[in-house]
C-alpha positions as CSV (number, residue, x, y, z in Angstrom):
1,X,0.0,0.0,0.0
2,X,0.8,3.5,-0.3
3,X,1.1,4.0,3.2
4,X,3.3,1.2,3.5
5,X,6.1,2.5,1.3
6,X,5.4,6.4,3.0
7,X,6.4,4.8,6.5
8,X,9.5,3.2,5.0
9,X,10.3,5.6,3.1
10,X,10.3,8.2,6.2
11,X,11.7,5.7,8.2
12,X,15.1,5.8,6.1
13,X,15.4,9.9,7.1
14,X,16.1,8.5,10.3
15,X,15.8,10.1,13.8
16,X,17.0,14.5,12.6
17,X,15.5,13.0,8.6
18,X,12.2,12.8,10.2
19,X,11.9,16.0,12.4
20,X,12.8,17.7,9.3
21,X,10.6,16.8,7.1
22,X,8.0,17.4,9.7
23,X,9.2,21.1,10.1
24,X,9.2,22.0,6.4
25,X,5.9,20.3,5.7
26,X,4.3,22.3,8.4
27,X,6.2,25.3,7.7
28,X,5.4,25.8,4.2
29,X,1.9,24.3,4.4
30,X,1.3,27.6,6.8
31,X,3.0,29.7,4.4
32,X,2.7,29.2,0.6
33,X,1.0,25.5,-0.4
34,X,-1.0,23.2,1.5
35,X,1.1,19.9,1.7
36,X,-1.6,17.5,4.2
37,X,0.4,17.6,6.9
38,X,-2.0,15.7,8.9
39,X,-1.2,12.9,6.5
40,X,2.7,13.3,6.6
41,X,2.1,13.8,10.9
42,X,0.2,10.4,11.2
43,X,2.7,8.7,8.9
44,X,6.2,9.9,10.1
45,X,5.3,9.0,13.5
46,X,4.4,5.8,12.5
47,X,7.9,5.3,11.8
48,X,8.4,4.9,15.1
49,X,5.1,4.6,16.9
50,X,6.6,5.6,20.8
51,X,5.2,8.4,22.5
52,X,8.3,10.2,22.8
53,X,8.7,10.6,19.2
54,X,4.9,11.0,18.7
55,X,5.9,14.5,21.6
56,X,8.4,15.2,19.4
57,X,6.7,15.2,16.1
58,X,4.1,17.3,18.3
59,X,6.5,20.0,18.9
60,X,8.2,20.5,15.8
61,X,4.8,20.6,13.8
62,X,4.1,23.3,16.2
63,X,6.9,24.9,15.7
64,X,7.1,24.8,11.9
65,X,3.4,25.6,11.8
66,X,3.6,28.9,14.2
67,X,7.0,30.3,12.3
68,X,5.1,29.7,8.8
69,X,2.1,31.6,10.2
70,X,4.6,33.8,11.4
71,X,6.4,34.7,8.5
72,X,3.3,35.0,6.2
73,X,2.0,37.5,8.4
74,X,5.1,39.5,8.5
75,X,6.3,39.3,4.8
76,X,1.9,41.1,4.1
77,X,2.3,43.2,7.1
78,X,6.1,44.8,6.0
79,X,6.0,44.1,1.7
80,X,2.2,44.7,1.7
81,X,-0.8,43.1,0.1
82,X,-2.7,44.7,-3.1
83,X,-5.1,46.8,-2.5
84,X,-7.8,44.5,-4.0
85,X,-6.3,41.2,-2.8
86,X,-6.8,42.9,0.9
87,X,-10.4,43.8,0.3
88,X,-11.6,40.6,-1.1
89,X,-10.4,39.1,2.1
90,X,-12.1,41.3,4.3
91,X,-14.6,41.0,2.1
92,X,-15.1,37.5,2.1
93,X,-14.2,37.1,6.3
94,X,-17.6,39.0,6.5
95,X,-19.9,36.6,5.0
96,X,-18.4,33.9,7.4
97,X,-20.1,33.5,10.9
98,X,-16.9,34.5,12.6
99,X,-15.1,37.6,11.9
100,X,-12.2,37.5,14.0
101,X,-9.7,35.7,15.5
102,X,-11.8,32.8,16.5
103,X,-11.9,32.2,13.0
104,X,-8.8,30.5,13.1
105,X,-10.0,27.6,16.1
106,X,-13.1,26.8,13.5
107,X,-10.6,26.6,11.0
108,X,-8.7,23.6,12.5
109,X,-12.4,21.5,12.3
110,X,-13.6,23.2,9.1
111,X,-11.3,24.7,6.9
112,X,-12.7,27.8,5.3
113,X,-9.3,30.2,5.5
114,X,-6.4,29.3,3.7
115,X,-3.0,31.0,4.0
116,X,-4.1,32.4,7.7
117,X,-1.2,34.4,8.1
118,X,-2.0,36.2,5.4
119,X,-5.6,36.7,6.6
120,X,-4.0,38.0,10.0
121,X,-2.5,40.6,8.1
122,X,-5.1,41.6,6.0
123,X,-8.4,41.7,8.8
124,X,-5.8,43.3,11.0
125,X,-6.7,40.6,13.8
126,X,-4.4,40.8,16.6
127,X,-1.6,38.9,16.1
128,X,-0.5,37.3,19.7
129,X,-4.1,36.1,19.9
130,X,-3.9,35.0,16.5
131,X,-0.7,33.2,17.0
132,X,-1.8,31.9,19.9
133,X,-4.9,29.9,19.3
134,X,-2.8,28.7,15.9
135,X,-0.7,26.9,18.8
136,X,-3.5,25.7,20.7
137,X,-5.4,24.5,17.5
138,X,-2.7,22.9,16.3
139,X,-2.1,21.5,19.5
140,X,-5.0,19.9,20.1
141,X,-5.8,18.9,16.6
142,X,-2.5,16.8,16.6
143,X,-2.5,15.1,19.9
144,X,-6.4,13.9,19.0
145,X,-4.2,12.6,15.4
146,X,-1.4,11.0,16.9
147,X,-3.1,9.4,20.4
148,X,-5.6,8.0,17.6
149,X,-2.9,6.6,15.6
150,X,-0.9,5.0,18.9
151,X,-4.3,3.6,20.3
152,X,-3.9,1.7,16.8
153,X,-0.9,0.6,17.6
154,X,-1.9,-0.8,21.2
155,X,-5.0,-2.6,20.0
156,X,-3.9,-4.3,16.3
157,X,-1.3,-5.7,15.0
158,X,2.1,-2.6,13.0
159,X,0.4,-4.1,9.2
160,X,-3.4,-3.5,10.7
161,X,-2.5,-0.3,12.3
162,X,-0.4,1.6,9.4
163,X,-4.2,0.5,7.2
164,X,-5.9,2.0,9.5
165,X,-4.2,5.0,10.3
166,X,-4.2,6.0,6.3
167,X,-8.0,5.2,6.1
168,X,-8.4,7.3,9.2
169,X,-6.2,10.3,7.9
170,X,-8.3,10.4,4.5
171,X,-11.6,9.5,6.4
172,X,-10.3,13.3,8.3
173,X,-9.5,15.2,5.4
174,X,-12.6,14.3,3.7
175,X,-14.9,15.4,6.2
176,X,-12.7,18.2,7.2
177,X,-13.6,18.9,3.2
178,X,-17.0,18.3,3.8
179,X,-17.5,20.4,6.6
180,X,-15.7,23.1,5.4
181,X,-18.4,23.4,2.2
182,X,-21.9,22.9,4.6
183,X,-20.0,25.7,6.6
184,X,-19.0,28.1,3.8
185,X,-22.7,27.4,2.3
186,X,-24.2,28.3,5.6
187,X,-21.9,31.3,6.0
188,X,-23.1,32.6,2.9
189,X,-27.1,31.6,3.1
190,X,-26.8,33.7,6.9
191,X,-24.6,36.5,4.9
192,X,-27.7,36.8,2.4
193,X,-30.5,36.9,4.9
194,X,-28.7,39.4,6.9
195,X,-28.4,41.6,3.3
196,X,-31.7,41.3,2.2
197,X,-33.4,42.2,6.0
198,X,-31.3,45.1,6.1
199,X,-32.1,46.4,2.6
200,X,-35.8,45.6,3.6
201,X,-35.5,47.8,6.7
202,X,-33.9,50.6,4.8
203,X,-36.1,50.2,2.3
């Protein structure tokens, strides 16, 4: 299987392989291309499926994730952002339910914001808070992953569990996906209503 050769494959980067690959994938996933890093997360740790690496793992995804936020935010903040590219986010944060920071916990379950650096920027949220629940999202998003894929690990047999934990990563992206579209549709149905009452009452 697929998964199969991913978990040899990172198992060949070795212990300082392995933490580095987590970094950049993290890093540039925050910053310029989304790369499934809940895939590569669930997989590298498999590699080595002890809790001490899975902490590990933990730690430098936080890392990579927080300095790729990080330097998205500072690279619109100090080049700048187009004019128009700034207002069609701003624009499009206000037909989402959530407007502000918070936006960015929702995110972890439902995906809506991409590039959320960038976004930090551009809504001029405020950036320590921002930052901040980026760590704890990420936090708790990836301990839920990993304990999932180490529960595996307990209860079946390495082949069983390395299955599973692939069908479980997609299984997660997919309704991640899934989610993301009722709540983007929902945003914008709410968004509509709220336009058409107020043109009624101004009317």
């Amino acid at each position: 299987m697929l998964g199969d050769a991913l978990i040899e494959l990172f198992s060949s980067l070795g212990f300082f392989g392995g933490l580095t690959a987590i970094f950049l994938i993290f890093y540039f996933d925050a910053m310029i291309i989304p790369l499934l890093p809940e895939l590569f997360a669930v997989l590298i740790f498999q590699a080595n499926p002890v809790w001490e690496w899975g902490i590990l793992i933990l730690v430098v995804a936080e890392v990579g994730e927080v300095l790729g936020n990080s330097t998205l935010y500072y690279a619109a903040k100090n080049i700048g952002l187009p004019g128009f590219m700034k207002r069609a986010m701003n624009k499009y944060v206000k037909f989402l339910v959530l407007k502000d920071e918070r936006l960015i916990l929702s995110n972890r379950i439902a995906p809506t914001v991409p590039f959320v650096g960038a976004f930090i920027a551009a809504c001029e949220w405020d950036f320590k808070k921002s930052i901040t629940y980026v760590a704890v999202g990420g936090l708790v998003k990836y301990s839920f992953l990993l304990s999932i894929v180490a529960a595996f690990n307990v209860a079946y047999p390495r082949d069983m569990a390395q299955n599973m934990t692939l069908i479980m990563v997609i299984v997660f992206i997919v309704v991640s996906g899934v989610l993301a579209l009722i709540k983007s549709r929902r945003d914008k149905r709410k968004a509509m209503e709220w336009r058409d009452r107020t043109t009624e009452e101004d009317g």
